[in-house]
C-alpha positions in Angstrom: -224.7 24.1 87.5 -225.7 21.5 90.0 -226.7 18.1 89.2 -230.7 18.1 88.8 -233.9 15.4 87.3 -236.0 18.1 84.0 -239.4 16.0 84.0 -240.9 16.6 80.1 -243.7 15.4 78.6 -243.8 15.0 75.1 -246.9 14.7 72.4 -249.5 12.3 73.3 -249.9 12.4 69.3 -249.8 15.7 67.2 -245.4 16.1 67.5 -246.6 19.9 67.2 -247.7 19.6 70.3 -243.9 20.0 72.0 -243.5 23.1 74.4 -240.5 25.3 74.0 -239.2 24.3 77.2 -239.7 21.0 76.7 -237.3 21.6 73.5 -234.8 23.5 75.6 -234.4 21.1 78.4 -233.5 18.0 75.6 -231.2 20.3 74.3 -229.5 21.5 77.2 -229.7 17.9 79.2 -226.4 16.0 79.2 -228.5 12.9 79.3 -231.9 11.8 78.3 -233.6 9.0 79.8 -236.3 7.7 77.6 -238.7 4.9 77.2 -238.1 3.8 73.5 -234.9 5.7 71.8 -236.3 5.0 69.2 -239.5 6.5 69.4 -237.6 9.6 70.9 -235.3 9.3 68.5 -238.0 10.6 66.1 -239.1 13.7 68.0 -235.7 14.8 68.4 -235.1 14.6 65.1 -237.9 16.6 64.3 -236.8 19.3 65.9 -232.9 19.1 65.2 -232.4 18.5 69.0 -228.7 16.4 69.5 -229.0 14.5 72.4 -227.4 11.7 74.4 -230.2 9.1 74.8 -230.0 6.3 77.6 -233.1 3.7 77.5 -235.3 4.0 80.8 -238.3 2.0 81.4 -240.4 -0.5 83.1 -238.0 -3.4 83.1 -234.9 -2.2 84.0 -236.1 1.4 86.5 -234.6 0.4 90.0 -230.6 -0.2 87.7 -230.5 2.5 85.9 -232.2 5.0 89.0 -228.9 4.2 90.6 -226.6 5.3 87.2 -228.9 8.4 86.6 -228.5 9.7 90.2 -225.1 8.8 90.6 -224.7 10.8 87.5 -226.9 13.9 88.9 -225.0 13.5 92.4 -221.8 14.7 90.2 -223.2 17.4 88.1 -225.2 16.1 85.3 -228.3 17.4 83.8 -230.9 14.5 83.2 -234.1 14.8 81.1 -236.8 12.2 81.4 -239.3 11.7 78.9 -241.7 8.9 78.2 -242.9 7.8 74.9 -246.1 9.7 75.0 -247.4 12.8 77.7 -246.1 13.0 81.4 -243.7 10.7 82.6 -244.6 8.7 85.9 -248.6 9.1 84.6 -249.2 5.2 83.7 -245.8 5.7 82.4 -241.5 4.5 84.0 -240.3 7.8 86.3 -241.6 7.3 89.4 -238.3 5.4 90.5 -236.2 8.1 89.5 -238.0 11.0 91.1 -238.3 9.1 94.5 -234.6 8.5 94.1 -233.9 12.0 93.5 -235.6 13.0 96.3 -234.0 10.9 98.3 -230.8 11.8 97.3 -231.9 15.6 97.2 -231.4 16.2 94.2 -233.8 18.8 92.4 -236.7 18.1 90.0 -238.1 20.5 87.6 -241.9 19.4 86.3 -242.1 20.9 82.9 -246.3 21.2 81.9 -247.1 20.1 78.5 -249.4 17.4 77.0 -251.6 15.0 79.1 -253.9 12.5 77.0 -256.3 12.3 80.4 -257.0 16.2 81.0 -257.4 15.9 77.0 -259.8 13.3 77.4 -261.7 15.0 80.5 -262.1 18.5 78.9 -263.6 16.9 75.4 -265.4 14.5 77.1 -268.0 17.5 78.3 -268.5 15.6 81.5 -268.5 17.9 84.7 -264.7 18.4 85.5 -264.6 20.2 89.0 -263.8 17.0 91.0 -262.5 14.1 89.1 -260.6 11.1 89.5 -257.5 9.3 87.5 -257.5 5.6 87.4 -255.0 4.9 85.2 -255.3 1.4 83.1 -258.5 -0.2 84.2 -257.7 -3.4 86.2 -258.4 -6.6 84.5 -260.5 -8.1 87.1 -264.0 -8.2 87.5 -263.9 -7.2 90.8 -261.4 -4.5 91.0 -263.1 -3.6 87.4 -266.6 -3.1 89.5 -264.6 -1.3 92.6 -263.0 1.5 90.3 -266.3 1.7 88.4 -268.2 2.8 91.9 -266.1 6.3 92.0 -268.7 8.9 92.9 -266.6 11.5 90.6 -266.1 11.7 87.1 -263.4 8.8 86.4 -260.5 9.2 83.9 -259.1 5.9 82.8 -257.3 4.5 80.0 -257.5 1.1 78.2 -256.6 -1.2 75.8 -258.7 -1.4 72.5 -258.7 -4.7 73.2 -260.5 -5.1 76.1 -262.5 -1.7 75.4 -265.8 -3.7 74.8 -265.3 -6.0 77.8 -264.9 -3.4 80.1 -267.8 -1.0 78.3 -269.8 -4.1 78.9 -269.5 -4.7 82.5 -270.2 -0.3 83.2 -273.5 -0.8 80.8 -274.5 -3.9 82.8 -274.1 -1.9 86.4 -275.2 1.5 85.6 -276.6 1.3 82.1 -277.4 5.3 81.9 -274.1 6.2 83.3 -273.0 8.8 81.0 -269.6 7.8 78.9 -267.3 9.6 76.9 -264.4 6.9 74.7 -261.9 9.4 73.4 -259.8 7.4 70.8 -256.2 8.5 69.3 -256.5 11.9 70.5 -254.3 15.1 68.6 -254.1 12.3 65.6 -255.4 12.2 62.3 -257.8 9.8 63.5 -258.8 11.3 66.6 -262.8 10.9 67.7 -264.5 11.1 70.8 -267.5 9.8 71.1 -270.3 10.4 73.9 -273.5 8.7 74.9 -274.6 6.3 77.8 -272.7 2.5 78.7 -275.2 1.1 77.4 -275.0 2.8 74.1 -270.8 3.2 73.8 -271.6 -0.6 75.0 -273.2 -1.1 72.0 -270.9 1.0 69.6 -267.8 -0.2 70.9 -268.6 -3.9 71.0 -265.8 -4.8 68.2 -262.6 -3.8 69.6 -261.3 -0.2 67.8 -258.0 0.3 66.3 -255.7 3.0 68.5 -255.3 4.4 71.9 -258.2 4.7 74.5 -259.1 7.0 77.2 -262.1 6.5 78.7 -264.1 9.1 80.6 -267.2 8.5 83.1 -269.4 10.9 84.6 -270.7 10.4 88.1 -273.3 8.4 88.6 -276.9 8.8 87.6 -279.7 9.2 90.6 -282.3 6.8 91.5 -282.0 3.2 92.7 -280.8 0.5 90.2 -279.9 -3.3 90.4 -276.9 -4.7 91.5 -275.9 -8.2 90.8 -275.5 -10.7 94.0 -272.9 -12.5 92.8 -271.2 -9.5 91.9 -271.3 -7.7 94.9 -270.4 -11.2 97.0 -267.3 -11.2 94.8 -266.0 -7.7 95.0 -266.8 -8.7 98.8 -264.6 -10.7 98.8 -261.7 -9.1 97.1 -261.8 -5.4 99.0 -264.2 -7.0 102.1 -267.7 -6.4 103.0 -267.7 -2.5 103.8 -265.9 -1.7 100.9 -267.8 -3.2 99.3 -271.4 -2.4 100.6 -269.8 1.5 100.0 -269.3 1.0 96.3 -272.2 -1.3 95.8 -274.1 1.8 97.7 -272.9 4.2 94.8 -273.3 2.0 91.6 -277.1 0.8 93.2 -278.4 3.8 95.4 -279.2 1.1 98.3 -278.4 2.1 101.7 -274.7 0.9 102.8 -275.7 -0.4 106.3 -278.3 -2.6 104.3 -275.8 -3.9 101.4 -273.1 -4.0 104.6 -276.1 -6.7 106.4 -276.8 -8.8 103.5 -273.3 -9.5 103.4 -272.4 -10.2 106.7 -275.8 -11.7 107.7 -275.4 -14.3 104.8 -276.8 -12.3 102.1 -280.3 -14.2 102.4 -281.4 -11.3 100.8 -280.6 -10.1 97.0 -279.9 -6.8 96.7 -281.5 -6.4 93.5 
């Protein structure tokens, strides 16, 4: 059998959660790549799966893409798994499967758990057009920019900057509707649903476990936008990104916001 990449995702929590391919393709792989072995380690062993296991993950991607492909390129069989859900989704892989492609080498996707389309299903926010941004950006600025999406926004964060960034959405868009879905498939799991300004609120001590955060599109009418703010994500993405996304979080007009700027912004655009 030729050389080829198996993509799996494993259980975002629940180890019950593991797909019968998913189980099949570690078993049959002459390698796994994974982010922790040790972590791995544990699901394997679960399930009585024997398995070589090579560590793969942020800090060493672009050395061992080059060992896994040269490996592939002679016959090999490689699974890649993170610690948690779909590899390459705010997770290592994307190395690997560009450097399979470019090598043309095949790569099987293998469906199975994904802590965001978890999130945006329970979240009961409308789901027909939807955007993932991964880990919200730590920045103001880029923080207000991914916060002016005009769909429903999946994200995930860090419990400990959950009530920083909670605090910043309530301040924009205070009614913006907000779902925080916290250690989802675990014994602990709770999602919780309300406006900013009231997950704002809830959420203002950091909580203990993982975080996905779910955002529904904005709410009608005209509301205030900060001057300073919209000067400063101004000047990170430039004035007509900016009047666009100050547009969406404020209801303004964007050839106004886009004037204020430009002309000097003698004008708040509150």
């Amino acid at each position: 059998m030729s050389g080829r990449l198996v993509v799996c995702p494993t259980p975002i929590g629940n180890l019950e959660d593991i797909t019968l391919r998913v189980l099949s393709a570690l078993r049959e792989a002459d390698v796994v790549a994974c982010e922790d072995t040790r972590r791995t380690g544990v699901l394997l062993e679960r399930y009585g799966v024997q398995a070589s296991l090579v560590p793969y993950h942020e800090h060493n991607e672009r050395e061992r893409t080059a060992d896994l492909v040269a490996r592939m390129q002679a016959g090999a069989v490689v699974a890649l798994v993170s610690d948690a859900g779909m590899p390459l989704v705010s997770d290592p892989g994307y190395v690997l499967v560009q450097g399979c492609v470019a090598a043309g080498l095949e790569v099987e996707v293998l469906p199975g758990p994904s802590a965001a389309i978890a999130a945006l299903v329970a979240s009961a926010l409308p789901s027909d057009t939807w955007r993932f941004a991964g880990f919200l950006p730590r920045k103001r600025a880029a923080l207000v920019a991914a916060f002016g999406s005009q769909e429903t926004l999946v994200a995930f964060e860090s419990p400990k900057r959950v009530a920083a960034s909670l605090a910043v959405l309530a301040e924009l868009d205070p009614a913006r509707l907000v779902a925080v879905c916290r250690e989802l498939t675990k014994l602990h799991e709770e999602v919780v649903r309300g406006t900013a300004a009231q997950m704002a609120e809830r959420f203002s001590q950091p909580p203990k476990g993982e975080i996905t955060l779910v955002l529904g599109p904005g709410v009608a009418g005209e509301r205030r936008i900060d001057p300073a703010v919209l000067r400063e994500l101004a000047g990170a993405v430039g004035a007509r990104r900016a009047a666009a996304i100050g547009a969406t979080l404020s209801g303004r007009g964007r050839n106004e916001l886009y004037r204020m700027l430009t002309e000097g912004g003698q004008q708040a655009p509150g």
